[in-house]
N, C-alpha and C positions, 0 to 999 in steps of 0.2 A: 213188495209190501211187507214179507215176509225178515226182510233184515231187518229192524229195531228189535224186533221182537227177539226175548233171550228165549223163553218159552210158556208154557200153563200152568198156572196150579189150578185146581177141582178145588174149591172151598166145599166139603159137606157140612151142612150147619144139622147136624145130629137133632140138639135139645136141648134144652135150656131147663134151670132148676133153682128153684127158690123166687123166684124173680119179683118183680116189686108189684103188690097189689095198687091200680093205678083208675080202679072201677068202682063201684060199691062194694066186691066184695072179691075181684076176681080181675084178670086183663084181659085182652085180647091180643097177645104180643105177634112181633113180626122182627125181622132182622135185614136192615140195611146195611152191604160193605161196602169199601170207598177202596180205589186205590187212585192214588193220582186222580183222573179224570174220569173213569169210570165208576159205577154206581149201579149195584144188583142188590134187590129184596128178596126175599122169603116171603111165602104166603104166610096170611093172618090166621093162625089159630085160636079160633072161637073158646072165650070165658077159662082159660086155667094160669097158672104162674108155672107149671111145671110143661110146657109144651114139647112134645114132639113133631118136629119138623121134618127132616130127615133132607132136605133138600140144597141139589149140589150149583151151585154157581162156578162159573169158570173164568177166572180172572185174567189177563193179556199182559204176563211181564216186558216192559222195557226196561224198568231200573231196578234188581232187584233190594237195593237200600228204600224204598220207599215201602216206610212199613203200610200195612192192609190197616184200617180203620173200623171195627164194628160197633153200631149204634145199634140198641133195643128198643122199639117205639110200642106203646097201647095204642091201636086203629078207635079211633072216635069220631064221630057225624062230622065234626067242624077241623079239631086241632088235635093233632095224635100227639100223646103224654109221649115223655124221653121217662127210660128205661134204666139208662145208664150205657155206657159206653165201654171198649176194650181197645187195645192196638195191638199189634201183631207181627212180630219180623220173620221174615222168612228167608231173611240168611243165613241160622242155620242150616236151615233143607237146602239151600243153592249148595252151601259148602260140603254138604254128604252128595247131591248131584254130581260134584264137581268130581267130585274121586271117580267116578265112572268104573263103579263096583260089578264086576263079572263073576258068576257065579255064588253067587254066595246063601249059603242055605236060606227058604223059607222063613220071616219072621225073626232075621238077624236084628237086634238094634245095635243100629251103629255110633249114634250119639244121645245125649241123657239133655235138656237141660229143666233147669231146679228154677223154683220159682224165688224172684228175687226184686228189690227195689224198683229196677229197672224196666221189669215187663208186667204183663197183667195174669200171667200164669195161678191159678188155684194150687195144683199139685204137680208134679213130676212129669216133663212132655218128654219120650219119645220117639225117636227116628228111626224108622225100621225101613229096611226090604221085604216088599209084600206083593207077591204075584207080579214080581220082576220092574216092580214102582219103587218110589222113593215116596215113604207115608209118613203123615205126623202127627200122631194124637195130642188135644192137649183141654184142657178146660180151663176156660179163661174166667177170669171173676171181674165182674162190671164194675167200673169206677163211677163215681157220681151218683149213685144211690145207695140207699139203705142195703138191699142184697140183693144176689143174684149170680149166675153163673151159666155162661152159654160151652157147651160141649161139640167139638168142630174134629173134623177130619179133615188133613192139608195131604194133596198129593198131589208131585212133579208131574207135566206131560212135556215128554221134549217135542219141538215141530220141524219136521224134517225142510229144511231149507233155511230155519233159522239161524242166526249167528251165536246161537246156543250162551252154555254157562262155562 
C-alpha cells in the first residue's frame, strides 16, 4: 500500500488575516485543501476576518508536482461565500528533502524563495531544519478577492517503507 506513496506533509493552517468580510459585518471562515483527490477542512471559526486556526492536516504525497489547492469559504445556513483561493508547490521542500541533510544546526535555512508572478506568496518563504524536519513557513495571499491572507506551516514526514523522494 505503502509504494506510491513518496511521503507526508503536516499542512498547519496557522491563521489567516485581513480576510474578506462576507457577513454583515464580520465571516465565519474555514479552509479547505485539495490535493489531487483528497480534501481536508479546518474548523469554522465563529464571526472574525483575522482567525486563528492553528490546525494541522496531513496530506498523502504520490506526485509531488501536483501543487496543494487552498480555498477560504464563510459557513452560512444554506450556501458557504468563497473567500478566495491560493496554490501551493511543494517542490521546493521535496528538493531540500532530497539532499538528505545530516547534521545540520537547529533552524538552518536552507532555501529562500521570494514571492513572484508565479505563485501566491505574500512575503519571503523559508526552508528550514527544525527539530530534525524539513519546515516551510510561508503566507500566502488569496486570489479572487478583494483581500486576505492565510499563514500556513508545510513540514516533510518521511514514511518508512515508502519509495520516498
Amino acid at each position: 500500500m505503502l509504494g506510491h506513496l513518496v511521503g507526508l506533509v503536516k499542512v498547519r493552517v496557522l491563521r489567516g488575516v485581513n480576510l474578506a468580510i462576507r457577513d454583515l459585518c464580520s465571516s465565519d471562515p474555514y479552509v479547505v485543501i485539495r490535493m489531487g483527490k483528497q480534501k481536508l477542512k479546518t474548523r469554522v471559526i465563529k464571526k472574525t476576518t483575522n482567525p486563528e486556526w492553528n490546525d494541522e492536516l496531513t496530506l498523502s504525497i504520490e506526485d509531488p508536482e501536483v501543487p496543494i489547492r487552498l480555498d477560504v469559504f464563510d459557513k452560512d445556513t444554506f450556501i458557504d461565500d468563497a473567500m478566495g483561493n491560493a496554490e501551493l508547490d511543494i517542490q521546493p521542500l521535496v528538493e531540500v528533502v532530497k539532499m538528505k541533510l545530516q547534521g545540520v544546526p537547529e533552524n538552518t535555512v536552507v532555501k529562500k524563495l521570494v514571492p513572484n508572478r508565479q505563485n501566491c506568496l505574500a512575503e519571503e518563504s523559508a526552508i528550514r531544519i527544525s527539530e530534525g524536519a524539513v519546515k516551510q513557513d510561508m503566507v500566502l495571499r488569496l486570489r479572487n478577492v478583494e483581500c486576505g491572507e492565510i499563514e500556513l506551516q508545510l513540514e516533510w514526514i518521511d514514511i518508512p517503507g515508502s519509495k520516498g523522494v
